[in-house]
C-alpha positions in Angstrom: -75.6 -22.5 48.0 -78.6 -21.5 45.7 -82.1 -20.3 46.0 -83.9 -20.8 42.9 -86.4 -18.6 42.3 -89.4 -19.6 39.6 -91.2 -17.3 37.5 -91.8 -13.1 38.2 -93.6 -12.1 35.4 -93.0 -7.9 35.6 -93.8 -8.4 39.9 -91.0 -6.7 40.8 -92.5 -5.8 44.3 -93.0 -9.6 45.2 -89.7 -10.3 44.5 -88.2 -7.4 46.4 -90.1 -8.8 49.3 -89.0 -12.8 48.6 -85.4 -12.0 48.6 -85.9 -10.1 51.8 -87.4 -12.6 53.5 -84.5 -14.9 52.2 -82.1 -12.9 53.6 -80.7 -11.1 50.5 -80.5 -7.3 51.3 -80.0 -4.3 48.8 -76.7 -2.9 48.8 -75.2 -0.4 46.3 -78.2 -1.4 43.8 -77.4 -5.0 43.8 -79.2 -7.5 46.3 -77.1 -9.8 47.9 -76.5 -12.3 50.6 -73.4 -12.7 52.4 -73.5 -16.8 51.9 -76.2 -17.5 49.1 -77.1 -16.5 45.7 -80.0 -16.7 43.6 -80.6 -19.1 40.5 -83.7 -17.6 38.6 -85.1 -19.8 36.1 -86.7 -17.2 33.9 -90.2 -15.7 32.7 -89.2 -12.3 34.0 -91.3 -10.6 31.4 -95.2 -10.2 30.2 -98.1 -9.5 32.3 -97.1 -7.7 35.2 -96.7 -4.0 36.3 -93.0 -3.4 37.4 -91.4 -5.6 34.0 -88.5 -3.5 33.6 -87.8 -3.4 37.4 -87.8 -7.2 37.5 -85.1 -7.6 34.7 -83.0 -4.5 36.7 -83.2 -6.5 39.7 -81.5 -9.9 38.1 -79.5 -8.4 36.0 -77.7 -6.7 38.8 -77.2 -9.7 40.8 -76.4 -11.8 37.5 -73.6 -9.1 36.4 -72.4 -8.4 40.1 -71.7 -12.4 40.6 -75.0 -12.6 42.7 -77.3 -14.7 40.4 -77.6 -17.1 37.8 -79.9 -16.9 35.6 -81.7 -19.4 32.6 -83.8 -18.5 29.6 -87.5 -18.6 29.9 -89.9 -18.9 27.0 -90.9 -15.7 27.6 -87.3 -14.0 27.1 -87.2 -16.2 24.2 -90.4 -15.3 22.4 -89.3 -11.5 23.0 -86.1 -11.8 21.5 -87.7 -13.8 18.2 -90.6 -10.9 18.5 -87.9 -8.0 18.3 -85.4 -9.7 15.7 -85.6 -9.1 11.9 -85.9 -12.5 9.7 -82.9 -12.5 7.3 -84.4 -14.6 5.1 -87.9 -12.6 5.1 -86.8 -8.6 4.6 -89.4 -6.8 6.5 -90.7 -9.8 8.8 -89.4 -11.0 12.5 -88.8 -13.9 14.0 -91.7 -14.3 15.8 -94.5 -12.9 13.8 -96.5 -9.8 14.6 -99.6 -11.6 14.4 -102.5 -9.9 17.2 -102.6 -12.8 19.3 -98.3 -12.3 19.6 -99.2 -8.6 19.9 -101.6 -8.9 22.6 -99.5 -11.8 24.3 -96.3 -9.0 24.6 -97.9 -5.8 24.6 -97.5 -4.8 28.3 -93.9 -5.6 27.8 -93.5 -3.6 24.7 -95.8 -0.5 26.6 -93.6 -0.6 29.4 -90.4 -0.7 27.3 -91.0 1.2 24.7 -91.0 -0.3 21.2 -87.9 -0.2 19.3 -86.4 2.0 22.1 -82.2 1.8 23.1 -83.7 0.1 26.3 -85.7 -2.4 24.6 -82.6 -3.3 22.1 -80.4 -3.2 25.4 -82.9 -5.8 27.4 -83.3 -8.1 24.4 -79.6 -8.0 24.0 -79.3 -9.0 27.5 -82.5 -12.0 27.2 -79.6 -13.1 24.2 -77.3 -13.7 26.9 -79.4 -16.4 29.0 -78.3 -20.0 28.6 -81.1 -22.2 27.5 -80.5 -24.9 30.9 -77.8 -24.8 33.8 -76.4 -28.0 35.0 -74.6 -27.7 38.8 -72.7 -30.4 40.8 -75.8 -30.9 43.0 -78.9 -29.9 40.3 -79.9 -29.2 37.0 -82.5 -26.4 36.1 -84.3 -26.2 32.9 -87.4 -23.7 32.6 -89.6 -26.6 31.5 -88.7 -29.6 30.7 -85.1 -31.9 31.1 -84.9 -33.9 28.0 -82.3 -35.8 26.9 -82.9 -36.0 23.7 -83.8 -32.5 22.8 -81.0 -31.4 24.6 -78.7 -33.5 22.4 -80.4 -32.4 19.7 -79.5 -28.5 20.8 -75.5 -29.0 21.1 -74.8 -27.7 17.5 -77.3 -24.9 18.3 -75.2 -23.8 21.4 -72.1 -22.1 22.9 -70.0 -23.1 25.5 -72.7 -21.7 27.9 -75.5 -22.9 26.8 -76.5 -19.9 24.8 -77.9 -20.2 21.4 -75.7 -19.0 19.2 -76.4 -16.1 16.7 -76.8 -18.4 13.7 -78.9 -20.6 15.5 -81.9 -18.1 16.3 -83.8 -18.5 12.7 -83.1 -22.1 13.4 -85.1 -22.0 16.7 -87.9 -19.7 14.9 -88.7 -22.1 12.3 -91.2 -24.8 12.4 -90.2 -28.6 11.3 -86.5 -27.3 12.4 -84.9 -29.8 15.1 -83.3 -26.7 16.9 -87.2 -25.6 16.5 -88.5 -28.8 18.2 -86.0 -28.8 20.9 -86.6 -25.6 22.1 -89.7 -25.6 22.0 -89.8 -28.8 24.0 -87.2 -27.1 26.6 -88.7 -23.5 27.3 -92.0 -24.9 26.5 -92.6 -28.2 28.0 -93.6 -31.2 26.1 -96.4 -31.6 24.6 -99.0 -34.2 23.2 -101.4 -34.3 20.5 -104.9 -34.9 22.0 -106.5 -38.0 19.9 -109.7 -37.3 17.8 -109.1 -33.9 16.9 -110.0 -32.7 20.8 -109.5 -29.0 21.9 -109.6 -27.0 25.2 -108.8 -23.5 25.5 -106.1 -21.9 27.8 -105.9 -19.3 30.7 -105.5 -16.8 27.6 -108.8 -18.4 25.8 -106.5 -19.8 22.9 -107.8 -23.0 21.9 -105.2 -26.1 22.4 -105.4 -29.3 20.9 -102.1 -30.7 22.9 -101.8 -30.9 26.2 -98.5 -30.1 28.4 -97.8 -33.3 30.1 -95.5 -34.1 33.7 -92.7 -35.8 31.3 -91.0 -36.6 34.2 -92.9 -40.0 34.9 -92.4 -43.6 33.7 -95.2 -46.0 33.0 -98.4 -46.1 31.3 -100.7 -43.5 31.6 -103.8 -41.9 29.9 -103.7 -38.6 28.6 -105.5 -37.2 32.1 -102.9 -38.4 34.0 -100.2 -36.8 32.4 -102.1 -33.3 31.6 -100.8 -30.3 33.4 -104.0 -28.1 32.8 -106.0 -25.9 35.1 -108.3 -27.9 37.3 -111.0 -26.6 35.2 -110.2 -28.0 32.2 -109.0 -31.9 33.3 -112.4 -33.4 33.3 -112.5 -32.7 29.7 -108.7 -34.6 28.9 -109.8 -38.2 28.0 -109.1 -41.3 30.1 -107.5 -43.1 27.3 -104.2 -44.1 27.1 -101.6 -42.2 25.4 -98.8 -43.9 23.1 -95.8 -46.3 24.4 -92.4 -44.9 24.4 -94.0 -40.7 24.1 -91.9 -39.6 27.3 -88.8 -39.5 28.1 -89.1 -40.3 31.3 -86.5 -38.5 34.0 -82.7 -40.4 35.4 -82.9 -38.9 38.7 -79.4 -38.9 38.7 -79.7 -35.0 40.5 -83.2 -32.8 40.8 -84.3 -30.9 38.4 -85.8 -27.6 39.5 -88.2 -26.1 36.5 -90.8 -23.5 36.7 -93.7 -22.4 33.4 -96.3 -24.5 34.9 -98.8 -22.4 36.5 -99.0 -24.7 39.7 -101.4 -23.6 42.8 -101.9 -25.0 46.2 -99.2 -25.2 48.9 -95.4 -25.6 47.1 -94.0 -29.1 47.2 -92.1 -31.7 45.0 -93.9 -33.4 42.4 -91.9 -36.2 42.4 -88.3 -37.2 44.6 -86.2 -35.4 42.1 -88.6 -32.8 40.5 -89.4 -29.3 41.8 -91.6 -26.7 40.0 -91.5 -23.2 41.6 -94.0 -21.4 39.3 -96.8 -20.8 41.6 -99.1 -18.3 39.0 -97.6 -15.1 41.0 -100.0 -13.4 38.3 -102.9 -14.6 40.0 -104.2 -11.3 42.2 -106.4 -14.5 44.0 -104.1 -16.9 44.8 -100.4 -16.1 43.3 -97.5 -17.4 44.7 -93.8 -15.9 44.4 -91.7 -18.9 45.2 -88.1 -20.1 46.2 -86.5 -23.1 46.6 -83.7 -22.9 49.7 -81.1 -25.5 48.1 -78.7 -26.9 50.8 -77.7 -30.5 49.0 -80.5 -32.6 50.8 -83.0 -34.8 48.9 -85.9 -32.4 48.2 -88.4 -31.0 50.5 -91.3 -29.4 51.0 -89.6 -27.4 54.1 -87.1 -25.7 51.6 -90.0 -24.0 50.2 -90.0 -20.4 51.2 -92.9 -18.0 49.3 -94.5 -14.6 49.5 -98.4 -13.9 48.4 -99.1 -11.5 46.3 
């Protein structure tokens, strides 16, 4: 049996604290639980204080046999941000524009830049398969689409991992391998119509919206939008394009994180949990679990710690 764990974000002491109160305890630097283990579903990385903690603590329990764990796009954009282009000498993956900079710094402060631990973490992010698919769930750390997934197999090893060859392919704009992760780590996305903008938690102006691709029908663009509550008042009523999502099988759940949720934890829909529950948030952050034990999805398998 699993307990999926959303995003950590550097909050190391959260964490410490969730598995606790799971049951997990800390033996011989590796947490563990004499029935369970732990499936974390990435975003271990950026913004928090205790960064380098957080990947010790799920490292341990993923080399120890303890934990599972799946890419964020976090790990992801780390890895492009600290590997050299080979086709541009002197350039990375991920650019090292200032808004990347700033988005990473913390990370690379905590780190070091360019230091053995940094190569060894990244090497380590490398690792991560992209989406994990179980007997009784799948988890993806944004979004389950069939397509895109498809679309990744050449990209891919055995377990899900990109491949070495496949990195600049994933880096590189107008790329399918580039479009499908971006859609998997990343959520979809949707153009806004007329050229509309908002701006993000981060203040960088967006002019496509994250949307809950999990849903079938028609539906405007304010439906769909997964924004702050700020912000949906300015997504338009009007309808977005037939045929734009992909729609979810059900055929198992689907646990994802990325989203930023708030409020009290509970399924968004009979086969979809999200258990990102902004943990950054000093206000009103949420580290959060999901206690699998084979039963249709519940709000009672919920189990969180404030920070």
């Amino acid at each position: 049996m699993y307990d999926i764990i959303g995003d950590i974000h550097g909050y190391a002491e959260p964490l410490r604290h969730l598995l606790t109160k799971l049951g997990y305890r800390e033996l011989q630097g590796v947490w563990r639980h004499q029935e369970r283990k732990v499936l974390f579903l990435g975003d271990f990385v950026d913004r928090g204080p205790e960064q380098i903690e957080v990947v010790q603590i799920a490292r341990s329990m993923v080399e120890a046999g303890q934990a599972l764990a799946i890419m964020g796009n976090h790990e992801f954009n780390a890895a492009a941000y600290a590997s050299a282009d080979p086709a541009k000498p002197g350039e990375y993956l991920r650019p090292h524009s200032d808004k990347n900079r700033k988005q990473h710094q913390e990370f690379l402060s905590q780190v070091g830049e360019g230091s053995p631990l940094h190569a060894d973490i990244i090497a380590w992010f490398k690792t991560l398969p992209l989406y994990i698919e179980l007997p009784g769930f799948r988890a993806v750390h944004a979004c389950w689409h069939p397509d895109q997934l498809e679309a990744l197999q050449p990209a891919l090893d055995e377990q899900q991992r990109l491949k070495p060859e496949a990195w600049r392919q994933a880096c590189e704009k107008g790329h399918p391998v580039y479009e499908a992760v971006e859609t998997v780590l990343k959520g979809l996305e949707i153009p806004l119509p007329d050229g509309m903008r908002f701006h993000d938690k981060d203040n960088n102006p967006r002019t496509n919206i994250r949307t809950q691709w999990w849903v079938q029908g028609s539906y405007t663009y304010r439906d769909l939008a997964i924004v702050p509550p700020d912000v949906i008042e300015r997504i338009p009523h009007q309808p977005v394009p037939a045929d734009i999502l992909p729609g979810y099988d059900n055929h198992k759940p689907v646990f994802v994180g990325h989203y930023w949720l708030t409020g009290t934890p509970e399924p968004l829909a009979d086969n979809i949990a999200c258990l990102d529950y902004s943990v950054v948030s000093a206000r009103q952050g949420k580290l959060v679990a999901y206690r699998w034990d084979e039963r249709p999805l519940t709000k009672d398998n919920y189990i969180w710690v404030s920070r």
